[in-house]
KEVOBA-831292 format. One record per residue (C-alpha): chain; residue in one letter; x, y, z. Coordinates in steps of 0.1 Angstrom, whole numbers. Each point is the difference from the previous one (the first is absolute). Layout:
! KEVOBA-831292
ATOM chain resn     X     Y     Z
ATOM     A    a     X     Y     Z
...
***
This chain:
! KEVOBA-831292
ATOM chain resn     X     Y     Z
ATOM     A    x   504  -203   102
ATOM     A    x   -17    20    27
ATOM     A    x    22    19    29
ATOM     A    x     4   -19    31
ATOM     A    x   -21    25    19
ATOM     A    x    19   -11    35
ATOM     A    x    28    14   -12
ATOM     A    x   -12    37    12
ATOM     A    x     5     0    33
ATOM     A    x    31   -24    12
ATOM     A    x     5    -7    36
ATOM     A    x    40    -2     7
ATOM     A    x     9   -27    21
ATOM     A    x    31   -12    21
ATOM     A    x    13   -29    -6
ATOM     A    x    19   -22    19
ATOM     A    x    23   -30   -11
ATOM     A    x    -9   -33    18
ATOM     A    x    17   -14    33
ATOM     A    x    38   -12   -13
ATOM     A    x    14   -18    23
ATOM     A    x    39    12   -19
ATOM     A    x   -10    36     1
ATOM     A    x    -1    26    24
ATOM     A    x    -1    38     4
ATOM     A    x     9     4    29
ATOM     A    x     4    38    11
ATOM     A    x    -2    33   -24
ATOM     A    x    11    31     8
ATOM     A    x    21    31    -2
ATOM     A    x     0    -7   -44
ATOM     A    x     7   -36     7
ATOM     A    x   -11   -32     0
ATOM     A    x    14   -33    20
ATOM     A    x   -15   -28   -15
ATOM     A    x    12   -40     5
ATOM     A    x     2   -19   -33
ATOM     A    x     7   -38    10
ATOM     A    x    24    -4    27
ATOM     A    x    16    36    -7
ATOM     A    x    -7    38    13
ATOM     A    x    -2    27   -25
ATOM     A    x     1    39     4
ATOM     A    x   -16    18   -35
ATOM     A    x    -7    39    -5
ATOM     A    x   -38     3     1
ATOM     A    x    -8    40    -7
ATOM     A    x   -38   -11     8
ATOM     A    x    13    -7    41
ATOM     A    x    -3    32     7
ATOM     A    x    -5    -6    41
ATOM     A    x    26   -13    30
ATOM     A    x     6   -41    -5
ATOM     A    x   -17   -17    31
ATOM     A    x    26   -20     9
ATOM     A    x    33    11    20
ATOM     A    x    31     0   -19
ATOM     A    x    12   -31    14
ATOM     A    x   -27   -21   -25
ATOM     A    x    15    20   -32
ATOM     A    x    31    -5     7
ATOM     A    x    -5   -36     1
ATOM     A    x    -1     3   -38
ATOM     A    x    23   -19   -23
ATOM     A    x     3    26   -30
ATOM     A    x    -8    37    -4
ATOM     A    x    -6    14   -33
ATOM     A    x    15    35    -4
ATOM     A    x   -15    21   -26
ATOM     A    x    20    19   -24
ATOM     A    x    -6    27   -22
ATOM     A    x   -29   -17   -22
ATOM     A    x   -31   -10    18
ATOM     A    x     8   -37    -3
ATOM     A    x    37    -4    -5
ATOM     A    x    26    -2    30
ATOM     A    x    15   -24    22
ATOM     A    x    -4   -27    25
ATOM     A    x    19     3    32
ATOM     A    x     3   -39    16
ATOM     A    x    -3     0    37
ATOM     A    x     7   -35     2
ATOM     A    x     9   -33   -27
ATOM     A    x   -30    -1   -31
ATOM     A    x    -2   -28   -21
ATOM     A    x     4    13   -36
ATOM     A    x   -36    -8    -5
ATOM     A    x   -24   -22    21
ATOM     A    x   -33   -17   -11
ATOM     A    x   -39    11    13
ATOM     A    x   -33   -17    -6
ATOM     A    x   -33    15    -2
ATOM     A    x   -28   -32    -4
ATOM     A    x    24   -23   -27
ATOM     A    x    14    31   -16
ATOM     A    x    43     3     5
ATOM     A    x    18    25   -10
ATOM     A    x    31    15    10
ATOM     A    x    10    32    19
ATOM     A    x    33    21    -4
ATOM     A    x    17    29     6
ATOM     A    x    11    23   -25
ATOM     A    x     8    36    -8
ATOM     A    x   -35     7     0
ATOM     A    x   -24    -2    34
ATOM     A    x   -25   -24   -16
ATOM     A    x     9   -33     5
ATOM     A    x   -23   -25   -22
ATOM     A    x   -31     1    17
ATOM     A    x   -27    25    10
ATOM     A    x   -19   -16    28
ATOM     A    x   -28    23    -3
ATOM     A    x    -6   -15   -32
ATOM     A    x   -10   -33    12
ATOM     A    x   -37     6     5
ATOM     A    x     1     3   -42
ATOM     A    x    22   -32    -5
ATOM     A    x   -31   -16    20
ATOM     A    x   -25    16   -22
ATOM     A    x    17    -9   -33
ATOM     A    x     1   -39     7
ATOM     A    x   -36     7    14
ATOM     A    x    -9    15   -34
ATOM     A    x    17   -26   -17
ATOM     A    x   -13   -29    11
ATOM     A    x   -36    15    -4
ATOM     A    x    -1     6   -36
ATOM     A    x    -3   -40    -5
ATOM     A    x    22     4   -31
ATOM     A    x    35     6    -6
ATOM     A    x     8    33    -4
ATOM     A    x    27    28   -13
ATOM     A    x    14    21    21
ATOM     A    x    20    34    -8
ATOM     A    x    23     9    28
ATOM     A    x    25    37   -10
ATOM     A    x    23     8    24
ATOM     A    x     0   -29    11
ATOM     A    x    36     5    23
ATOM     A    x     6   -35    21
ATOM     A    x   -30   -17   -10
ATOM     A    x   -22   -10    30
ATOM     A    x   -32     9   -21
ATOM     A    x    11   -18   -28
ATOM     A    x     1   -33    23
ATOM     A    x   -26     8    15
ATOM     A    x   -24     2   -35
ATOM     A    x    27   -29   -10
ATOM     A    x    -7   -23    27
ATOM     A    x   -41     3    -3
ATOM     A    x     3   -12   -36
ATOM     A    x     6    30   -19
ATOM     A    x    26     8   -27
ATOM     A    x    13    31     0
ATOM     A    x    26    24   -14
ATOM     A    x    20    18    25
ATOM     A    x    16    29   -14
ATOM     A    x    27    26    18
ATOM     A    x    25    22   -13
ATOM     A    x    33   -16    18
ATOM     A    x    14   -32   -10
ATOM     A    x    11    -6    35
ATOM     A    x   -32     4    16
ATOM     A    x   -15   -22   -27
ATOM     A    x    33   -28    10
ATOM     A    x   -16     7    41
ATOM     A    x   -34   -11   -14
ATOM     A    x     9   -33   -15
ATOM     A    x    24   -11    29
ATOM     A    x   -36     7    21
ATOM     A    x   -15   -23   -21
ATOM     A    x    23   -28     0
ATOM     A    x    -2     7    39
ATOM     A    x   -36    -1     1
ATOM     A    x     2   -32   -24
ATOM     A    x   -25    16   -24
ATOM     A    x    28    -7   -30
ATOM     A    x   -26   -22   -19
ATOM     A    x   -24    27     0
ATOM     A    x    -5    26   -31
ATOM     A    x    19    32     3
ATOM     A    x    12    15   -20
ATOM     A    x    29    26     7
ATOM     A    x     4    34   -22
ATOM     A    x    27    26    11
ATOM     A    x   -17    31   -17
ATOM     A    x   -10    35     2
ATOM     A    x   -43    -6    11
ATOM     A    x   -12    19   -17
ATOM     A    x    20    -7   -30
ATOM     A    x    -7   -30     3
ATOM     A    x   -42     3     5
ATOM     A    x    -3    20   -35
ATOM     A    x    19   -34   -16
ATOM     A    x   -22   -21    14
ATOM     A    x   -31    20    -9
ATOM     A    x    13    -1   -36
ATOM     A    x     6   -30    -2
ATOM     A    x   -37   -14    11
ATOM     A    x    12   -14    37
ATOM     A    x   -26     3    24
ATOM     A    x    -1    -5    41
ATOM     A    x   -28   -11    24
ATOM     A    x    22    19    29
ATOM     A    x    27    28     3
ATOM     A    x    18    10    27
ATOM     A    x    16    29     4
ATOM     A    x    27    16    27
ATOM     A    x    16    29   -16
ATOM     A    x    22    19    15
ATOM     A    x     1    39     4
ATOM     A    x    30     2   -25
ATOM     A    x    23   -29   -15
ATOM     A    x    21    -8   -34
ATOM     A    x   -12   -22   -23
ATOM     A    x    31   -25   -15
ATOM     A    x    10    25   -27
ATOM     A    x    -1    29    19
ATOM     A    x   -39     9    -5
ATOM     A    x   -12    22    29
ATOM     A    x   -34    -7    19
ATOM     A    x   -17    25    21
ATOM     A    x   -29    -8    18
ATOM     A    x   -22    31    -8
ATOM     A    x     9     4   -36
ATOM     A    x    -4   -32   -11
ATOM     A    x   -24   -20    20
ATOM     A    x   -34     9   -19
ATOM     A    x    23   -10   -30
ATOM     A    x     9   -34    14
ATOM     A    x   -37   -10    10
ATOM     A    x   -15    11   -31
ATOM     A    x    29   -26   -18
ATOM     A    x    -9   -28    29
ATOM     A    x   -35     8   -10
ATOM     A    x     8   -12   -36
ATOM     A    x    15   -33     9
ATOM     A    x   -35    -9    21
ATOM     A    x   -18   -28    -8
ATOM     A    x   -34    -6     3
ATOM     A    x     5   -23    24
ATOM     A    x    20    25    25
ATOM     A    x    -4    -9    40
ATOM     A    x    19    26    15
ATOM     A    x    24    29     2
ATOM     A    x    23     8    30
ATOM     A    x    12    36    -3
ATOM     A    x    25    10    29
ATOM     A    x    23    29     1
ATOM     A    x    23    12    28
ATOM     A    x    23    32     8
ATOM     A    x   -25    22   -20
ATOM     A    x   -20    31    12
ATOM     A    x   -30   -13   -17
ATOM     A    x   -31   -16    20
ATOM     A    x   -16   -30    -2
ATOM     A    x   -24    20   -15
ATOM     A    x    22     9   -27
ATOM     A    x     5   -33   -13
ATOM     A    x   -37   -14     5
ATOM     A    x    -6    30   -22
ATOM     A    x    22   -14   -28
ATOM     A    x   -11   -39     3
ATOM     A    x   -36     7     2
ATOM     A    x     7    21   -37
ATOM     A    x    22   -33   -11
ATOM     A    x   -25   -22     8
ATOM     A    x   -31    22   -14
ATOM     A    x   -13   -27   -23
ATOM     A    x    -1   -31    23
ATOM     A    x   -28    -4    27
ATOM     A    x    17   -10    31
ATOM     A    x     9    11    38
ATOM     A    x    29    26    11
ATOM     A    x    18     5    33
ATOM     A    x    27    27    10
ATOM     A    x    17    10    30
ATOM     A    x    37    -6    22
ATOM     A    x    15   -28     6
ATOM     A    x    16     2    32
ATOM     A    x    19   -19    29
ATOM     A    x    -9    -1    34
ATOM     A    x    27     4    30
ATOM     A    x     6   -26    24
ATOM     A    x     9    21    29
ATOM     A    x   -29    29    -3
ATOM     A    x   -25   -12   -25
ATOM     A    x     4    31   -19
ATOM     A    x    -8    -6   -39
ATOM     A    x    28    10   -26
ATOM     A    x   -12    10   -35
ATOM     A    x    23   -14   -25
ATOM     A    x   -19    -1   -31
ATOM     A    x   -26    13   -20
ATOM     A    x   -24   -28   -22
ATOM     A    x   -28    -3   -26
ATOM     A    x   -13   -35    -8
ATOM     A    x   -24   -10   -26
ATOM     A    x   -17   -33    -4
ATOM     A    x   -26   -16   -17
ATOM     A    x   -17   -11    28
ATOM     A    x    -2    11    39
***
């Protein structure tokens, strides 16, 4: 098939998740972030927050839990300013899922994300025809019940059996246990190279890898170094019949560039239309925009 020709010159966009009545950021500042998940006030490291928080301390100290960082990027502890429920319920447009603390700061849900949920039921629902979808590192699920919800089956596949156990208590939550998923703990890209020999083929993959992990036996993943290999095996498991690809990363030096780079080479052989750029969050009390992810999406049509 002939290059998609728009593919040159990308224009990088910004893009925001929709109004959410259960989610707020609230203020950023000073490398951190105080953000309102349901009922409850939450203070995150955010190394992107790089100016003074616009509201006076009185506001942040309103919060219920701080996360302090350790010696790892992600791993630490909470400190409770007040009583937390162990773990407490949201809803973004029919989809529930639950939100914890833990010895990591990431707590079940990326907000920033939700513009993509949207898009994925959108997608979905479009094709007219039931669809299989491919979601690796998949973590708590949302865009599996997302795709799920729309009519899709899909195989959701992360390395940790307990964030596989978070994902199907959020579908039981979201009621979505009649609907085809189908739940792998597995290293991804393990677990792509099976599925390419074995002949199984996806209309849809989503991706979220992280900038390093463990796969379930120990296997290492580093973004840089094996990337290009993953997407060449996700390549291999597309069928002819493939709708979309969501590629996001985060905590990575790379640009959205980067990655547009490497989906527009995955996707070489299928016509079709390509975005890239940040998804970010917007403040409550300033309006300033907060870049929390970089994205590439494919899809078949506009």
């Amino acid at each position: 098939m002939q290059k998609n020709a728009g593919w040159q010159n990308p224009r990088l966009e910004f893009t925001l998740p929709p109004d959410w009545d259960e989610y707020e950021l609230l203020d950023c500042g000073n490398g951190a972030k105080l953000e309102r998940f349901g009922p409850y006030l939450l203070i995150r490291p955010e190394a992107e927050a790089i100016w003074k928080p616009s509201l006076p301390d009185f506001n942040w100290q309103k919060a219920n839990a701080t996360f302090i960082p350790g010696k790892g990027e992600e791993v630490g502890t909470w400190k409770l300013n007040s009583k937390l429920p162990e773990r407490w319920p949201m809803n973004f447009q029919g989809l529930r899922f639950w939100v914890q603390l833990s010895s990591s700061r990431h707590i079940g849900v990326f907000p920033e994300q939700a513009s993509q949920w949207e898009w994925i039921i959108q997608k979905v629902k479009q094709a007219n025809q039931p669809l299989k979808i491919l979601n690796l590192f998949g973590y708590s699920g949302i865009a599996t019940l997302a795709a799920a919800s729309a009519g899709a089956q899909v195989t959701h596949v992360d390395a940790s059996q307990k964030a596989i156990n978070w994902a199907r208590e959020n579908q039981t939550l979201s009621g979505l246990q009649d609907h085809s998923i189908r739940w792998i703990v597995d290293d991804a890209l393990k677990f792509a190279r099976r599925e390419s020999r074995r002949g199984n083929l996806y209309d849809g993959i989503i991706l979220d890898p992280p900038k390093f992990g463990r796969g379930p036996k120990g296997e290492v993943w580093e973004f840089y170094k094996l990337l290009p290999i993953l997407l060449e095996s996700c390549a291999q498991v597309l069928s002819k019949n493939t709708q979309f690809i969501i590629l996001t990363a985060y905590a990575v030096k790379a640009s959205a560039l980067t990655i547009y780079e490497e989906v527009k080479e995955m996707m070489n052989q299928f016509n079709g239309h390509i975005r890239t750029g940040e998804l970010v969050l917007k403040e409550k009390s300033a309006g300033r925009l907060l870049s929390r992810a970089i994205y590439s999406v494919w899809s078949k049509n506009p």
